[in-house]
ZATIPA-270167 format. One record per residue (C-alpha): x, y, z. Coordinates in nm, 3 decimals, m for minus. Example, Ala and Ser with C-alpha at 12.3 -4.5 7.8 and 13.67 -1.06 7.14 Angstrom:
2
PT        px        py        pz
PT     1.230    m0.450     0.780
PT     1.367    m0.106     0.714
This chain:
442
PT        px        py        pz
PT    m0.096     1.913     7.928
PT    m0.064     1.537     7.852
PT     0.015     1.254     8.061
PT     0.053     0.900     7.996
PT     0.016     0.708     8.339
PT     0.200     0.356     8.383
PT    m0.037     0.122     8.584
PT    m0.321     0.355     8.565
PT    m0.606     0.104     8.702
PT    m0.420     0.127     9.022
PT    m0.554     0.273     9.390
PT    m0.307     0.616     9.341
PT    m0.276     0.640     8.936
PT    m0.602     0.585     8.898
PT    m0.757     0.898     9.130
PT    m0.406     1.074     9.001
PT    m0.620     1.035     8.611
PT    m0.945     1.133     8.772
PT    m0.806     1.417     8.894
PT    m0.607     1.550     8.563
PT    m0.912     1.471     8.349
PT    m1.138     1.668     8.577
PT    m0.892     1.981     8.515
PT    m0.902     1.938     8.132
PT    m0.588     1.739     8.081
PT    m0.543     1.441     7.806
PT    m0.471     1.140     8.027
PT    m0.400     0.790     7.847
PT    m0.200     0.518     8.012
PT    m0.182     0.134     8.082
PT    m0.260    m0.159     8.308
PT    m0.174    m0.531     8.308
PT    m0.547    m0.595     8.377
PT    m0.839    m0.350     8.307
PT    m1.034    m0.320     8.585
PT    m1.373    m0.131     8.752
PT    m1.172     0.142     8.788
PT    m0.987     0.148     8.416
PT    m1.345     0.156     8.299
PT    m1.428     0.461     8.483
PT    m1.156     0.571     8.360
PT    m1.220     0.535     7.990
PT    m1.580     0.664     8.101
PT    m1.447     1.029     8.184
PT    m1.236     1.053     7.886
PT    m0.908     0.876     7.912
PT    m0.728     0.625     7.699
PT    m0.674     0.284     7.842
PT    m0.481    m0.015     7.710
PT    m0.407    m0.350     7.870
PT    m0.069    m0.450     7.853
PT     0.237    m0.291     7.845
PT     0.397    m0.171     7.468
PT     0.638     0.122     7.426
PT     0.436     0.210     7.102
PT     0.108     0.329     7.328
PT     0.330     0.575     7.446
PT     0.296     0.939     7.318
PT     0.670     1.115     7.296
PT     0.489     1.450     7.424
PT     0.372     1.332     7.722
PT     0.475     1.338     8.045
PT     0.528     1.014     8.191
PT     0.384     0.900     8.514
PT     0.524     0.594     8.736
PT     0.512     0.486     9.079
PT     0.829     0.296     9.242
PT     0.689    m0.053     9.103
PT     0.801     0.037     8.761
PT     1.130    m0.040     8.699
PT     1.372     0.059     8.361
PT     1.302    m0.250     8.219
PT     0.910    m0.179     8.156
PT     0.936    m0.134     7.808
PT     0.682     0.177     7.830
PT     0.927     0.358     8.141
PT     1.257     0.231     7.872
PT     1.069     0.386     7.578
PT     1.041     0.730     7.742
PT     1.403     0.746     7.907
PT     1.527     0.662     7.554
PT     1.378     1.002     7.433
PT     1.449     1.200     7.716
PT     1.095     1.225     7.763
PT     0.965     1.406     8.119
PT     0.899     1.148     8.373
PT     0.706     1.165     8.707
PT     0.704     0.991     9.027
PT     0.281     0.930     9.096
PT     0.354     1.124     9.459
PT     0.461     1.438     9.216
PT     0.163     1.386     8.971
PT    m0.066     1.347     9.255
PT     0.061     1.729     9.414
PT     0.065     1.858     9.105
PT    m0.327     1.721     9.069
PT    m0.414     1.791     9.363
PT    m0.269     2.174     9.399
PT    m0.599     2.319     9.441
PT    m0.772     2.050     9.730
PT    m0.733     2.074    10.105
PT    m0.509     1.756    10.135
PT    m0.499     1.550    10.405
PT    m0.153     1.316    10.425
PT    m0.141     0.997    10.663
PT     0.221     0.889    10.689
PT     0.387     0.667    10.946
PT     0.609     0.285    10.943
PT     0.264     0.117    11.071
PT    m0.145     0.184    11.014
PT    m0.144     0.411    10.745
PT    m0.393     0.229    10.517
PT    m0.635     0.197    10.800
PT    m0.603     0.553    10.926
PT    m0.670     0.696    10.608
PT    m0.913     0.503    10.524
PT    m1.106     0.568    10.856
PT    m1.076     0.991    10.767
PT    m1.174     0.931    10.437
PT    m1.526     0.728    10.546
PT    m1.588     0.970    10.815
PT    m1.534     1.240    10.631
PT    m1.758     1.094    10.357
PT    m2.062     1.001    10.635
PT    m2.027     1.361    10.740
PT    m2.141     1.502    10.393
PT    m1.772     1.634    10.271
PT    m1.721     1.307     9.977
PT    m1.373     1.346    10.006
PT    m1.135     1.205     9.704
PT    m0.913     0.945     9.860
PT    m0.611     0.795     9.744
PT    m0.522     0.468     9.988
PT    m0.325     0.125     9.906
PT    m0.552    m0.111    10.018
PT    m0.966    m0.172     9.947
PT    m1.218    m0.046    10.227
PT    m1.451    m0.264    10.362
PT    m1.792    m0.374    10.101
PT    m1.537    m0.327     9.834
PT    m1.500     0.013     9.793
PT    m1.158     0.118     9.565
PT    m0.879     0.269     9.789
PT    m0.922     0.528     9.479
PT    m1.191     0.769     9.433
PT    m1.280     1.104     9.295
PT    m1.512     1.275     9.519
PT    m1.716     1.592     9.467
PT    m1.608     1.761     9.797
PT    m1.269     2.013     9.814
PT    m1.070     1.793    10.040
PT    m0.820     1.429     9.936
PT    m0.738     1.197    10.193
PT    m0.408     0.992    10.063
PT    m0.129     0.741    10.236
PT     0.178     0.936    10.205
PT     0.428     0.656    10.125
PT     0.780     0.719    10.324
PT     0.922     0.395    10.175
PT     1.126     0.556     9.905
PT     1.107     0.913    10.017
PT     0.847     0.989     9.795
PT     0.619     1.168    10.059
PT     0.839     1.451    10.030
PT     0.667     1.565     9.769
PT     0.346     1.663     9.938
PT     0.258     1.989    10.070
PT    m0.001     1.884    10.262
PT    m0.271     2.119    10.472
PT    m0.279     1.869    10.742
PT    m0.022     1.582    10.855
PT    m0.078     1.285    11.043
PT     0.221     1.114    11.181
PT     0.104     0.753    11.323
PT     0.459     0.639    11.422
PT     0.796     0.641    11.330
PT     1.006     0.283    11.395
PT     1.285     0.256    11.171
PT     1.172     0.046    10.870
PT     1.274     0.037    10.500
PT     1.658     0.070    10.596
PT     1.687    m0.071    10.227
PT     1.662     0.295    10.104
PT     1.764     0.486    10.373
PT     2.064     0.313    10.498
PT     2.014     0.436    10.901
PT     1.748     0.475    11.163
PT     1.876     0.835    11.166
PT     1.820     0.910    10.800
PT     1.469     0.750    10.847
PT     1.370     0.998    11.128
PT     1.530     1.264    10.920
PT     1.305     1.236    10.627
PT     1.008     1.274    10.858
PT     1.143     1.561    11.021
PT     1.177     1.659    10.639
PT     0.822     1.542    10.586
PT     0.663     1.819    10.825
PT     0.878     2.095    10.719
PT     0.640     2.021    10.376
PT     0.304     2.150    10.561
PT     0.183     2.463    10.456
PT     0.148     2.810    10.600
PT    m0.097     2.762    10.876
PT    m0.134     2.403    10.845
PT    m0.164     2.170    11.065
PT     0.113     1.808    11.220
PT    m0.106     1.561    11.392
PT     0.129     1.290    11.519
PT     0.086     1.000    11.784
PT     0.248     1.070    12.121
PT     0.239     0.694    12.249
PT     0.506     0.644    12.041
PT     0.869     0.809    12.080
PT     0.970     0.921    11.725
PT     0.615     1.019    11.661
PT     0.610     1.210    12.014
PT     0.970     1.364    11.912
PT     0.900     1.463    11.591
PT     0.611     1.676    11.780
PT     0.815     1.823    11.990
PT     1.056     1.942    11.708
PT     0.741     2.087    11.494
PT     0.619     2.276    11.802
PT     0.985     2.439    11.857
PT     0.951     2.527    11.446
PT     0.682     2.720    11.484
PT     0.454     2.417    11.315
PT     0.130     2.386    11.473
PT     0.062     2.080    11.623
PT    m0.174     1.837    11.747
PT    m0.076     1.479    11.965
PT    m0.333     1.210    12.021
PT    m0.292     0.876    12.239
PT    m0.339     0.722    12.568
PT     0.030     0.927    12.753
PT    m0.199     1.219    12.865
PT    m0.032     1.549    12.787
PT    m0.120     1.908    12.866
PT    m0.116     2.085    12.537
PT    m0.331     2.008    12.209
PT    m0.401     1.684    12.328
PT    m0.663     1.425    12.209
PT    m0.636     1.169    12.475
PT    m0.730     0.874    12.467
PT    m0.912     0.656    12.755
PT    m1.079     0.256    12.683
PT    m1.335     0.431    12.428
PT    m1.348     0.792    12.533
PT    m1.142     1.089    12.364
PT    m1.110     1.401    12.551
PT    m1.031     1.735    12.406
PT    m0.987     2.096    12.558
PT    m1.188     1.920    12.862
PT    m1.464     1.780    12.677
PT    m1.505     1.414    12.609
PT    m1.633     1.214    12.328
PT    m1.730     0.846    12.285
PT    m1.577     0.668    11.978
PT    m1.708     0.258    11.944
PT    m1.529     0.112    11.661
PT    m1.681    m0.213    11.459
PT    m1.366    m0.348    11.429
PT    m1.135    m0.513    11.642
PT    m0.764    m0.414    11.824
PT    m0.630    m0.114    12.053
PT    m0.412     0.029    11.807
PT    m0.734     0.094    11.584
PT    m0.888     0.283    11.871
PT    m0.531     0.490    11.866
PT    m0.618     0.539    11.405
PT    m0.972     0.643    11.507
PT    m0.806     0.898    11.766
PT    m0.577     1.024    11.495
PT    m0.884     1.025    11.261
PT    m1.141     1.206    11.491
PT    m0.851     1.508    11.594
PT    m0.814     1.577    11.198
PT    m1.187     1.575    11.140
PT    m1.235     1.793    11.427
PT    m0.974     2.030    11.316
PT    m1.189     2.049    10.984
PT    m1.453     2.190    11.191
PT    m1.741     1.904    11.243
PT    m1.844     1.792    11.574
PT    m1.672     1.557    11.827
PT    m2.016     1.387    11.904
PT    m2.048     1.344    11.472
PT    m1.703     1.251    11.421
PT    m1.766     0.968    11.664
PT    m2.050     0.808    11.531
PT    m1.944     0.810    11.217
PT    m1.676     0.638    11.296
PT    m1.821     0.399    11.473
PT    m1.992     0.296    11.128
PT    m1.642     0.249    11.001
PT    m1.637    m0.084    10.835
PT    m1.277    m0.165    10.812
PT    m0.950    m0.204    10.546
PT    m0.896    m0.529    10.354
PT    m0.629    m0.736    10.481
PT    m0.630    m0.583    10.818
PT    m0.732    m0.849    11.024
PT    m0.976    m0.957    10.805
PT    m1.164    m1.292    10.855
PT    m1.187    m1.520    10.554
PT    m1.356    m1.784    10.647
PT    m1.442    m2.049    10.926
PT    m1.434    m2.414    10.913
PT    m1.405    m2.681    11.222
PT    m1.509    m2.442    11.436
PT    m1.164    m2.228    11.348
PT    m1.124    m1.893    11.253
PT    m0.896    m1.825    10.928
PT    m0.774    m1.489    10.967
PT    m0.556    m1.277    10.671
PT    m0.353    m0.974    10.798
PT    m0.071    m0.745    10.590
PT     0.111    m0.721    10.932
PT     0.502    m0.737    10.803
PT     0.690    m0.531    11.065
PT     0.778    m0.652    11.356
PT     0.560    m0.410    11.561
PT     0.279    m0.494    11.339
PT     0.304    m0.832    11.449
PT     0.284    m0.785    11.779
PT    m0.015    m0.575    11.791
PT    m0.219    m0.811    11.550
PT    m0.114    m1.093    11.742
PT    m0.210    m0.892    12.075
PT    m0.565    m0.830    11.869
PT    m0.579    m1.263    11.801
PT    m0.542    m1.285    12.201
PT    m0.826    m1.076    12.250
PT    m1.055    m1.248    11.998
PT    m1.032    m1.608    12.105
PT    m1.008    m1.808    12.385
PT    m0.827    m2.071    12.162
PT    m0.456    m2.104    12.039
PT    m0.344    m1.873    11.816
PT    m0.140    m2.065    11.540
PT     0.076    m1.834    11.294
PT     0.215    m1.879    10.907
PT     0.425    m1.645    10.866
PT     0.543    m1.446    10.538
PT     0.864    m1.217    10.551
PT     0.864    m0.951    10.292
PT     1.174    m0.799    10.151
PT     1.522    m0.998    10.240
PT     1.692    m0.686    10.381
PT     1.360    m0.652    10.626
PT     1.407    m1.018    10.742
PT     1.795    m0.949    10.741
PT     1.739    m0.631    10.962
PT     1.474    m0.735    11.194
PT     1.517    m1.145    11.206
PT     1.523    m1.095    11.619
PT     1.265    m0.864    11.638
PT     0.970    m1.098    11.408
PT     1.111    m1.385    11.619
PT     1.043    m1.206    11.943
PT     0.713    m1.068    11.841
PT     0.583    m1.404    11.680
PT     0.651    m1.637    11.948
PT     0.343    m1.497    12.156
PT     0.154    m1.693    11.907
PT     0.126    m2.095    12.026
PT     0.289    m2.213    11.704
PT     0.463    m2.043    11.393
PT     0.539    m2.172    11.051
PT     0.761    m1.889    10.875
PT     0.813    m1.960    10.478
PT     0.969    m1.836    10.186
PT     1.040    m1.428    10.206
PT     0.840    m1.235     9.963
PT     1.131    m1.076     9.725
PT     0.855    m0.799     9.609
PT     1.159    m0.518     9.484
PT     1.446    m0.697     9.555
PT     1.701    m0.943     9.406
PT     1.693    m1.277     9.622
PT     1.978    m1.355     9.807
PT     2.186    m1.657     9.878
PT     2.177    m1.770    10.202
PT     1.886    m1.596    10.307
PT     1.527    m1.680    10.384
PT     1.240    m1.750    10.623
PT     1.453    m1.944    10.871
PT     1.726    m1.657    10.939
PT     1.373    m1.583    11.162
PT     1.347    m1.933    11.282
PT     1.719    m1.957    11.421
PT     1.582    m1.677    11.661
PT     1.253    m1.833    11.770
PT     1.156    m2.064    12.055
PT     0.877    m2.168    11.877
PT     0.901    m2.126    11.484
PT     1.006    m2.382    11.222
PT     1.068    m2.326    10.877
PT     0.870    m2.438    10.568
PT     0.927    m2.275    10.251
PT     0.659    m2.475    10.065
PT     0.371    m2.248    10.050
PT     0.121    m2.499    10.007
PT     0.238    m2.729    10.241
PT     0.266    m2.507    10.497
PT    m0.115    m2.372    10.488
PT    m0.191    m2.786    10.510
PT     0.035    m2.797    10.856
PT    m0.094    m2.481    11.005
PT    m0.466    m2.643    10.916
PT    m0.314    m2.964    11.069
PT    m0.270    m2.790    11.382
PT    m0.547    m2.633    11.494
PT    m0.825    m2.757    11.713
PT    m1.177    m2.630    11.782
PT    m1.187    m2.288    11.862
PT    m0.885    m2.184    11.733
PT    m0.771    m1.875    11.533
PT    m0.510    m1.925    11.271
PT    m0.362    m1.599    11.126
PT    m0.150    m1.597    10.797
PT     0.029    m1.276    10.808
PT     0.244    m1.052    10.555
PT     0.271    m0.822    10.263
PT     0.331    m1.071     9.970
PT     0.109    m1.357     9.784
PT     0.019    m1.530    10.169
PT    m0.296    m1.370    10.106
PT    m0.375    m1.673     9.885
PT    m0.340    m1.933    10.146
PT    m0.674    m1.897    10.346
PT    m0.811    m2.095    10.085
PT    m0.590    m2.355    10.086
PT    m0.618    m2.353    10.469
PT    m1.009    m2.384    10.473
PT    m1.035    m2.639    10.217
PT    m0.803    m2.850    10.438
PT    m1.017    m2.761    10.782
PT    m1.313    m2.863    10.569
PT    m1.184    m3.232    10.539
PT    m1.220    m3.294    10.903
């Protein structure tokens, strides 16, 4: 067979061509920006071009997308003009990986770093498992990787339904808060595709899912009743299949195992929890699994520390859910003993439209917050709506949609021994710079 993969240098397309060129299949395809992994890529076999032309594209080949490509790419136009067969990457990426033992982390919040923390243990444990995650591990390491071993460890994306496509051997459910109402219109339909989601594991596989939280815990409960075998992990002790979860101590079937992560915040002690029950349900020791994870290094952009200047911390973080807020900013609290001064990105307008209370709430237990321009990312702006729909709600937030400016005031504000965190899913990630060069000055 022959596919032609749009944005094939990324995290997912890219182990997606690994995969079909390891099974004999003619892969070509095309990125904005070659990259270490395009040249891999071209390494094994494929065909890579830079840019996007609907001339590279062959008519016989299927074509392979993910949700960022919209109609008017010319490459996605050129193959709906000819009728051409078209994939979603989450369908290329079953079909590729039909024969693995695949391991699918889905859930509103931590998905990146809970993959990412099965994938390196199961890597320091000898399996070199292929892995298929949005954001770069820690020392650099590609989200995307062919490994040698039988198993692939991938975020299964539940933001346009698309994890319905996986039939995976083993689940992991991290949460379920109502997010990404854009596509799904209601909460309900939301906890419906999950519910969905599970009845896609196969015959004697395995639902992992966090009981700490109550759609997670629920969606448990409704497996069990299916006849779905299932796992819960967290700190709410339970009596049945139950990692728990105590300061740094899991317990399971009345034997307990120490688990000392390198990096910081109690919801990544819940991830490792999730990470050590699927390990151990892969067979390897508790006492292994724990150490190994200990070694775990981290995800970029999860509270990840860019720099220091003045004696402040400059922290970057892809929280952009309310509930992701919180807990980072509950992680801040814990990791200085100075103010904790916020700049705020909102991503998508109908997430800042939906949840405007909700970021207010969770971002005034920072000591000051400067919210700016939403991050469109898929969507059309709107009139009328932007960073300060969030403000209106906030005791402590102002508004200022000048990027630059606002990294200068945020630097402006803090003192010795302060932490400032910029926070969100869109181009914030380039402020840090902006912010340290400022701090510098002093």
């Amino acid at each position: 067979m022959e596919f032609y993969l749009i944005g094939i240098g990324g995290a997912g397309m890219s182990v997606v061509a690994q995969l079909l060129l390891a099974q004999g299949h003619q892969v070509s395809g095309s990125d904005r920006k070659l990259n270490k992994a395009t040249d891999a890529l071209v390494a094994a076999g494929a065909q890579v071009f830079a840019g996007h032309d609907a001339a590279q594209v062959p008519p016989q080949a299927i074509v392979v997308r993910s949700s960022a490509i919209k109609p008017d790419n010319p490459e996605y136009a050129v193959a709906l003009e000819r009728g051409q067969e078209i994939w979603h990457r989450s369908q290329a990426l079953a079909f590729a990986s039909r024969n693995q033992d695949f391991i699918a982390v889905a859930g509103a919040h931590g998905k990146t770093s809970t993959s990412a923390m099965i994938a390196r243990t199961l890597d320091a444990l000898g399996a070199d498992p292929s892995r298929a995650i949005g954001g770069s591990l820690a020392g650099g390491l590609p989200g995307g990787y062919l490994g040698t071993g039988t198993m692939l460890v991938a975020e299964a994306d539940e933001s346009d339904g698309s994890f319905l496509n996986y039939t995976p051997r083993i689940a992991l459910v991290t949460n379920i808060e109502p997010d990404h109402l854009d596509h799904y219109g209601t909460a309900e339909a939301f906890e419906e595709a999950f519910v969905d989601f599970t009845r896609r594991i196969v015959p004697n596989g395995l639902l992992v899912a966090c009981a700490d939280h109550p759609g997670s815990r629920a969606l448990a409960l409704a497996a069990r009743l299916a006849g779905i075998r299932t796992v819960t992990y967290g700190r709410e002790e339970s009596t049945t299949d139950h990692v728990h979860l105590h300061d740094t101590t899991v317990t399971y079937n009345g034997k307990s195992y120490q688990i000392n992560l390198s990096v910081p915040g109690e919801h990544m002690l819940l991830n490792a929890a999730g990470a050590w029950a699927v390990c151990h349900e892969l067979g390897y020791d508790g006492d292994d699994i724990g150490r190994a994870l200990a070694a775990f290094g981290g995800t970029a952009r999860r509270f990840d520390l860019r720099g220091t200047e003045a004696g402040v911390a400059v922290i970057d973080d892809y929280a952009h859910h309310p509930a992701e807020v919180a807990v980072t900013l509950a992680t801040a609290r814990k990791e200085t003993k100075g103010a904790v001064r916020v700049l705020f990105q909102p991503h998508l307008y109908s997430r800042t439209q939906n949840f405007a209370r909700e970021f207010a709430t969770a971002l005034d237990s920072a000591d000051s917050v400067i919210v700016t321009s939403v991050f469109p990312a898929r969507e059309v702006p709107e009139d009328g709506l932007e960073g300060d729909a969030i403000v209106a709600y906030s005791e402590k937030a102002i508004f200022e949609p000048d990027m630059e400016v606002a990294a200068r005031m945020i630097a402006g504000q803090a003192a010795d021994g302060d932490l400032i965190l910029t926070m969100g899913a869109g181009d914030v990630t380039e402020l840090p710079p902006i912010i340290l060069e400022e701090l510098a000055k002093r």
